[in-house]
C-alpha beads as a LAMMPS data file, in Angstrom:
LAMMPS data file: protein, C-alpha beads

110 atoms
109 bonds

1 atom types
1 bond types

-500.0 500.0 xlo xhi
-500.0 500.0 ylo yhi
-500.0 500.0 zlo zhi

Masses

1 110.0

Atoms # bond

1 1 1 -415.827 -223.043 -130.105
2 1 1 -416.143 -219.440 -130.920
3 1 1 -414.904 -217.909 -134.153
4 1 1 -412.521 -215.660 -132.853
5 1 1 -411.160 -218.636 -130.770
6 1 1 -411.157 -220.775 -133.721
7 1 1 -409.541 -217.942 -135.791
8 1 1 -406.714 -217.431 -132.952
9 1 1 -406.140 -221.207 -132.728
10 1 1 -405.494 -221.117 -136.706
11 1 1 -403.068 -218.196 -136.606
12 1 1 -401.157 -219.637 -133.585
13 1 1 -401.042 -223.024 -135.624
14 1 1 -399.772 -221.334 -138.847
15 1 1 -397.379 -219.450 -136.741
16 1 1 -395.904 -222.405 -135.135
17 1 1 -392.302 -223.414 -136.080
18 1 1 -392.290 -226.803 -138.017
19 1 1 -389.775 -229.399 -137.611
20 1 1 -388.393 -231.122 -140.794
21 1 1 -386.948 -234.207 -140.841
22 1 1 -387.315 -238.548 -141.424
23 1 1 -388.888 -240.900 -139.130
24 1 1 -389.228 -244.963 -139.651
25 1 1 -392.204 -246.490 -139.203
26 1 1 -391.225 -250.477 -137.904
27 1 1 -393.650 -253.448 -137.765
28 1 1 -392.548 -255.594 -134.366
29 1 1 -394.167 -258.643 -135.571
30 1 1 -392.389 -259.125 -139.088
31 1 1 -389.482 -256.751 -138.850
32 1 1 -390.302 -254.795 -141.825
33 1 1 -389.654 -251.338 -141.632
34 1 1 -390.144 -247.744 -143.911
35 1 1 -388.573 -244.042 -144.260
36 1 1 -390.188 -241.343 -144.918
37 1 1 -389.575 -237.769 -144.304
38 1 1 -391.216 -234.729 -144.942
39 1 1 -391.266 -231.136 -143.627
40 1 1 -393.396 -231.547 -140.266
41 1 1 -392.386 -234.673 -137.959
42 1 1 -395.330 -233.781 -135.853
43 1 1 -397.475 -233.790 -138.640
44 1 1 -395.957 -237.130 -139.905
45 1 1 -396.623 -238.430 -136.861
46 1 1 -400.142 -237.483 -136.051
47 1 1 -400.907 -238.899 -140.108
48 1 1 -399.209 -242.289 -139.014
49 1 1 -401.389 -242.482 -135.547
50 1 1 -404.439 -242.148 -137.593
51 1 1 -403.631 -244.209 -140.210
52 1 1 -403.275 -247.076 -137.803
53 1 1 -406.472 -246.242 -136.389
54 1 1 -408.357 -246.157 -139.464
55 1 1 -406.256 -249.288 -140.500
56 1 1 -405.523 -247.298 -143.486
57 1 1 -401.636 -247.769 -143.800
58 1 1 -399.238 -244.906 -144.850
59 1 1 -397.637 -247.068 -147.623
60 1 1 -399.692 -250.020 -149.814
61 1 1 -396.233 -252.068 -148.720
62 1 1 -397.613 -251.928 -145.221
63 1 1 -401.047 -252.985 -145.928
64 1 1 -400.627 -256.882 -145.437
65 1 1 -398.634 -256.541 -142.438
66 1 1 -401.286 -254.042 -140.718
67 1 1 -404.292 -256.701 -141.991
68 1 1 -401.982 -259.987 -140.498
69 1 1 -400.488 -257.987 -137.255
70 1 1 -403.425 -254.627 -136.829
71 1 1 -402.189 -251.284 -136.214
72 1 1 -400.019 -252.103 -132.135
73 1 1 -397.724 -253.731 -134.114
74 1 1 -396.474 -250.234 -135.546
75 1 1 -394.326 -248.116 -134.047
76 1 1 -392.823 -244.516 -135.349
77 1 1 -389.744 -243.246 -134.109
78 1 1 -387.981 -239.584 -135.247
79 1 1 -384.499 -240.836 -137.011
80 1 1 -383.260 -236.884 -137.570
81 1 1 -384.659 -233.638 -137.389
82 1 1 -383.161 -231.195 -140.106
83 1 1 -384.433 -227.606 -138.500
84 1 1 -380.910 -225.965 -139.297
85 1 1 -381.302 -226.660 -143.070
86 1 1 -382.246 -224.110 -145.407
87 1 1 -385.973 -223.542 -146.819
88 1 1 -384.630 -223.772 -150.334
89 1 1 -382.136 -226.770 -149.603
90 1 1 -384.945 -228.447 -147.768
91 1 1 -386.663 -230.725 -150.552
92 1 1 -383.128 -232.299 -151.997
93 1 1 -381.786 -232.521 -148.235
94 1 1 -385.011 -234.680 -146.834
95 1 1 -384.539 -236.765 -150.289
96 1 1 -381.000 -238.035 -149.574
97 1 1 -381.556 -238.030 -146.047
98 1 1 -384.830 -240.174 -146.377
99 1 1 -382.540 -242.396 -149.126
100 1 1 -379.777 -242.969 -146.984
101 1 1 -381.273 -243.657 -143.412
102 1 1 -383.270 -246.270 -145.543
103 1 1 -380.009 -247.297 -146.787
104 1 1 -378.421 -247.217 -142.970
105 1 1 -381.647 -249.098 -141.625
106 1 1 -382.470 -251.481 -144.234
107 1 1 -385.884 -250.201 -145.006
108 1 1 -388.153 -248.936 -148.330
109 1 1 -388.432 -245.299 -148.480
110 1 1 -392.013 -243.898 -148.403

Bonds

1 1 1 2
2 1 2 3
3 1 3 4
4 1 4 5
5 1 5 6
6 1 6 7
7 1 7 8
8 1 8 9
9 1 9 10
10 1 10 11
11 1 11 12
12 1 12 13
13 1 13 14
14 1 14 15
15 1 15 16
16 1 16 17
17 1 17 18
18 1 18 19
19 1 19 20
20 1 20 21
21 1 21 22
22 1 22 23
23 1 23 24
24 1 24 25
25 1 25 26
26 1 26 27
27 1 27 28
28 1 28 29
29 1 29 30
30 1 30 31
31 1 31 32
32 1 32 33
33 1 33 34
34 1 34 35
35 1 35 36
36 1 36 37
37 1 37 38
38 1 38 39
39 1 39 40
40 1 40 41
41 1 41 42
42 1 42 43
43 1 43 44
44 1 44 45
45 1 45 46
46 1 46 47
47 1 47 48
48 1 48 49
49 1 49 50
50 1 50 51
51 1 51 52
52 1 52 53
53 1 53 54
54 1 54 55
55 1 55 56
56 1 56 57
57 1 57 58
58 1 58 59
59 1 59 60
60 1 60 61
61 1 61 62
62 1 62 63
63 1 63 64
64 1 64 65
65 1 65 66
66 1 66 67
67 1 67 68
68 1 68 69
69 1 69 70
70 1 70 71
71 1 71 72
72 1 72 73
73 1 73 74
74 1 74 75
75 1 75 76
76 1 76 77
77 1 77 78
78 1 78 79
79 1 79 80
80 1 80 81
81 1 81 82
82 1 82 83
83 1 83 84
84 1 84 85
85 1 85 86
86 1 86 87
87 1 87 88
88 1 88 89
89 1 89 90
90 1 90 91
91 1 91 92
92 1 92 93
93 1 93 94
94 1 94 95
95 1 95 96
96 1 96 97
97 1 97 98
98 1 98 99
99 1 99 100
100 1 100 101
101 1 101 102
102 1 102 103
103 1 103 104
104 1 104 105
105 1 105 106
106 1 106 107
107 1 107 108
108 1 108 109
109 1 109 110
């Protein structure tokens, strides 16, 4: 790749409009399942498919589950996308959002 491409694929990247909001990761085989949420579901996403890959789980909670069951057991699913919040009511809104879809789903915040 070219510098100027690579440059232009950086700008369009930092340019591109993020999508806040909490996802749940779920192990099939035992049930167990985590919140998390953070500022880029995309993002969030793309850290969770390489985490399974690497076997290197998001959470030390997940770790005997992804040695027992490997990384198909997994899946990640978007639970709500905030993208009509605030940038300064962002952090406190993804806390109590993450707390109570844990709450709602009976899982462990991440």
């Amino acid at each position: 790749m070219k510098t100027s491409d690579r440059k232009a694929a950086m700008a369009a990247w930092k340019e591109s409009k993020r999508r806040p909001g909490v996802w749940l990761v779920r192990c099939e085989a035992t049930g167990e399942a985590w919140v998390g949420a953070g500022r880029d579901l995309v993002a969030a996403r793309n850290r969770f498919d390489f985490s399974m890959r690497q076997g290197s789980p998001l959470h030390p909670d997940m770790k005997s589950a992804l040695a027992a069951h490997g990384g198909q057991a997994f899946t990640f699913e978007e639970v709500e996308s905030l993208e009509k919040i605030e940038e300064i009511a962002l952090p406190r809104e993804l806390k109590d959002r993450r707390a109570a879809a844990a709450e709602r789903l009976g899982a462990r915040a991440i």
